[in-house]
C-alpha positions as a printed Julia matrix, in Angstrom:
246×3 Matrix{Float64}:
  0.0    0.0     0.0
  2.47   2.54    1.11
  4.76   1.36   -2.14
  1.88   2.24   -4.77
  1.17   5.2    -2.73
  5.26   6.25   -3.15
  4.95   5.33   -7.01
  1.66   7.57   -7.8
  3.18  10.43   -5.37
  6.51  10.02   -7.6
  4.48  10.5   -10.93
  2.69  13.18  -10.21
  5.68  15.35   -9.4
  7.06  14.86  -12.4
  6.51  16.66  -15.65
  6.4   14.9   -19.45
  7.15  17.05  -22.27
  7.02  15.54  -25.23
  8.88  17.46  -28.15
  7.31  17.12  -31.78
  9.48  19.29  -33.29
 12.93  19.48  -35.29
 15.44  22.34  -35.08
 18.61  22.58  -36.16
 21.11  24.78  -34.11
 24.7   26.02  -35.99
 27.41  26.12  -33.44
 30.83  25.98  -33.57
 32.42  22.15  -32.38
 34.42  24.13  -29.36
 30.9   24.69  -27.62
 29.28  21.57  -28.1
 32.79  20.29  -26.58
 32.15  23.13  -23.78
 28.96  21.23  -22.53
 29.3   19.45  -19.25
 29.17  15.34  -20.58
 26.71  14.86  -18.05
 24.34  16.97  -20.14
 25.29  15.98  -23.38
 22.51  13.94  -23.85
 19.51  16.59  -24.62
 21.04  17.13  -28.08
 20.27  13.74  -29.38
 20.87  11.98  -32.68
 17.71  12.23  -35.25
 18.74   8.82  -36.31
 19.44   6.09  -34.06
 21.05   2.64  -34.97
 18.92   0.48  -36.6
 18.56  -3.86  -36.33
 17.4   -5.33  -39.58
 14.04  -7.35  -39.12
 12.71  -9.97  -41.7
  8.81  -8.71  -42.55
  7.25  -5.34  -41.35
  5.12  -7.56  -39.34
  7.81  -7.91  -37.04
  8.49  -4.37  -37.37
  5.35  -3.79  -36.32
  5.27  -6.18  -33.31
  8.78  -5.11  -31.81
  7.81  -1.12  -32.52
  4.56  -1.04  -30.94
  2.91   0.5   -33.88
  1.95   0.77  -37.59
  4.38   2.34  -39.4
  3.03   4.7   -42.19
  4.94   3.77  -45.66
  4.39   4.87  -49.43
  2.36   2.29  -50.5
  4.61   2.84  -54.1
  6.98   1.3   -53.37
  8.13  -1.43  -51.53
 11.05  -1.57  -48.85
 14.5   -3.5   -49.88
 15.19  -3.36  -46.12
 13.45  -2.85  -42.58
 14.81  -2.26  -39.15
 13.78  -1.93  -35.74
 15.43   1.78  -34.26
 16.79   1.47  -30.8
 14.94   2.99  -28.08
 16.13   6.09  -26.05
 16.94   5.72  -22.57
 19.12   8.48  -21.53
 19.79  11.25  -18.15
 21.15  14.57  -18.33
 22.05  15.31  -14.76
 22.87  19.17  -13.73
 25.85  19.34  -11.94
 26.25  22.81  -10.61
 30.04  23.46  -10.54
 30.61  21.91  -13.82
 27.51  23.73  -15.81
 28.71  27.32  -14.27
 32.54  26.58  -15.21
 31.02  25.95  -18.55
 29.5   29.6   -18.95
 32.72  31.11  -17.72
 34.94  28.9   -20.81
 32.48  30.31  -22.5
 33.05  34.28  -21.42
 29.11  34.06  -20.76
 28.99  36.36  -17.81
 25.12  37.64  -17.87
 23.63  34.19  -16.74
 22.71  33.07  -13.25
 21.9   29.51  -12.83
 19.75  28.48   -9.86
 20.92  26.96   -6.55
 17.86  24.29   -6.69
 19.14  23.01  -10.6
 21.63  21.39   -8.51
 21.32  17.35   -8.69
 18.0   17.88  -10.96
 17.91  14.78  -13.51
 16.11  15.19  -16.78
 15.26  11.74  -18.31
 15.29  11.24  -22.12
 12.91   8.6   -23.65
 11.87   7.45  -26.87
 10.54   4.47  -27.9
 11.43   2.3   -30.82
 11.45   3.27  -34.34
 10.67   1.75  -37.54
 13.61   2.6   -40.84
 12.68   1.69  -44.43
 15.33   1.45  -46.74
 14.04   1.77  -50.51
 17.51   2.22  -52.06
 17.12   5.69  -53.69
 15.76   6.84  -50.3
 15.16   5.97  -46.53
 12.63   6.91  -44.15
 12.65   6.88  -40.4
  9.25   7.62  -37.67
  9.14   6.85  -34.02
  7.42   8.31  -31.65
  8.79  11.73  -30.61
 11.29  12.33  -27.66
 10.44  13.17  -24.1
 11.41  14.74  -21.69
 11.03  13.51  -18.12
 11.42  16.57  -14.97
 10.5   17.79  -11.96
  7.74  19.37  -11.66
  7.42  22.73  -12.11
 11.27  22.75  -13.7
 11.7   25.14  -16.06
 12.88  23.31  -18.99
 12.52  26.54  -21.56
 14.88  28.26  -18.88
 17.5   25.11  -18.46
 17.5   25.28  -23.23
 18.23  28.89  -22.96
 21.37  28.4   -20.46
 22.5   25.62  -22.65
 22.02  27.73  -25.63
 24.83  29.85  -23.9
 27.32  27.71  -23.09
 27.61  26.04  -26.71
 27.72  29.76  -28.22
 24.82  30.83  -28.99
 24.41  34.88  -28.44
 22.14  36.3   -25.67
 18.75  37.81  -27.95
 19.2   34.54  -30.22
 18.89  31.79  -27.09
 15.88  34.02  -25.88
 14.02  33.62  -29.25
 14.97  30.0   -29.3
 14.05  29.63  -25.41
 10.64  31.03  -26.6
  9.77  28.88  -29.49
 10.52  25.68  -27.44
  7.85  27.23  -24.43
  5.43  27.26  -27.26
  6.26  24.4   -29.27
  8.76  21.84  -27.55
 11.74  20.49  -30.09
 14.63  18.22  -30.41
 17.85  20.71  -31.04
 20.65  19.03  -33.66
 23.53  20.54  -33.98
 25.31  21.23  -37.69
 29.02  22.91  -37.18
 28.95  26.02  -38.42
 31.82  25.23  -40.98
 29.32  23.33  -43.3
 27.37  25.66  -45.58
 23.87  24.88  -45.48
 20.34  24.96  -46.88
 17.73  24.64  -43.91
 14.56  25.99  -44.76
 10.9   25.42  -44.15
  8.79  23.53  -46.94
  4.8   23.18  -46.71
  3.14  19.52  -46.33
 -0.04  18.0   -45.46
  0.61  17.8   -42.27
  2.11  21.4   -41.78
  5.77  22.69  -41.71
  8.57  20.32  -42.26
 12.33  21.11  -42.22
 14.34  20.78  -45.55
 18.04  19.65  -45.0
 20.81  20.26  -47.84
 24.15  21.15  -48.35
 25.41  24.71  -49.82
 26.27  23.53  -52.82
 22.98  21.83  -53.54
 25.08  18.13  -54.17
 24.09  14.91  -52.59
 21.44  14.04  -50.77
 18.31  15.64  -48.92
 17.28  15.48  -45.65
 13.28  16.09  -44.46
 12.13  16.24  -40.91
  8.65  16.55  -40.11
  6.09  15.48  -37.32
  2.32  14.23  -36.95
  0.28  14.17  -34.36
  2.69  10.43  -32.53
  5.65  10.5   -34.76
  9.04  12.22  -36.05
  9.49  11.34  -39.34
 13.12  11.52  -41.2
 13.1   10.86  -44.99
 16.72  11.21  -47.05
 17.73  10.49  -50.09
 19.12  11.07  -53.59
 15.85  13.06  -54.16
 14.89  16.76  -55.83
 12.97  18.6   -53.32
  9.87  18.11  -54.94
 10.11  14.59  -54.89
 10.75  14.76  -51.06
  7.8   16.64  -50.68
  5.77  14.43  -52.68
  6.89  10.83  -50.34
  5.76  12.95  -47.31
  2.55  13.94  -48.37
  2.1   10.64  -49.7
  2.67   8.56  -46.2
  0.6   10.73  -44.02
């Protein structure tokens, strides 16, 4: 009794935030390598190791859900994506000497962050492999707090520390309070083309390099899932497999 009455106390002080949405932050490899490795963790890769599985029933079975495929074409390969089990634990000490490698001398982190432990989850994924392209959904990350921590507050410090200037981490900070999203990092040395393309199902983010060789990259999210599609594809063509799996 007093065991079940611990477990529903524990869940209700803690906060889910699921993020169903994609940015992409451009910041030098010096302050990603300025981040305390105990937080590393909240910046986490879009695509996650795969194991091959025989028919998409057992895709389906070992995901947990339907994946939704272009019913075009059919799948050379499928795989199962590894699930996300992860902490980022705030260490106080190491997070401040972070801002000061960083010359970041306008940001006060609270006394109370100290020992707080964010947990990262997501479940498994489902990866099609159709040779010219490949396509990726699972269900979108979350993030696991105390309640009441101010996880748009925590971003925004982190935002700091990797390099990010003080007006740019508040608009960031404010766009995840409204709409929560997974932050990848690009090193600023690669010359990119990230911009927003229209779908079905709303926004999505379009992925390519400067000089418009090699393959595409399109990240976009339904109501349950994070999808990521690449391939040797034109950007219409990328537009058209989204549209066509929702």
């Amino acid at each position: 009794m007093f065991l079940l009455l611990g477990l529903l106390l524990a869940l209700q002080s803690q906060q889910s935030i699921k993020l169903k949405r994609f940015e992409i932050l451009r910041v030098d490899p010096a302050g990603m390598n300025r981040l305390p490795p105990s937080l590393r963790a909240i910046f986490a890769d879009p695509v996650p190791d795969a194991e091959p599985v025989a028919s998409l029933n057992e895709a389906e079975m070992r995901a947990g859900f339907t994946p939704r495929l272009p019913k075009s074409a059919t799948p050379l390969q499928l795989g199962v994506t590894d699930p996300v089990h992860a902490d980022a634990r705030i260490e106080l000490e190491a997070l401040n000497q972070a801002l000061r490698d960083g010359t970041v001398t306008d940001v006060t982190v609270p006394q109370d962050w100290e020992a707080v432990t964010i947990a990262i989850e997501r479940g498994r994924g489902v990866l099609a492999d159709y040779g010219d392209f490949v396509i990726v959904q699972a269900p979108p990350l979350t993030l696991n707090t105390p309640s009441g921590f101010p996880v748009d507050q925590f971003v925004e410090v982190l935002f700091r520390v990797v390099g990010i200037d003080a007006p740019d981490a508040r608009t960031l900070r404010q766009k995840f309070a409204a709409n929560p999203a997974v932050f990848f990092p690009i090193p600023t040395r690669y010359e990119m083309d990230i911009h927003e393309v229209r779908l079905n199902s709303g926004s999505g983010l379009l992925l390519q390099n400067g000089s418009k060789i090699g393959d595409l990259a399109l990240v976009w999210s339904t109501a349950d899932h994070i999808y990521f599609l690449t391939g040797g594809l034109t950007e219409t063509q990328l537009i058209e497999l989204a549209n066509s799996i929702q």
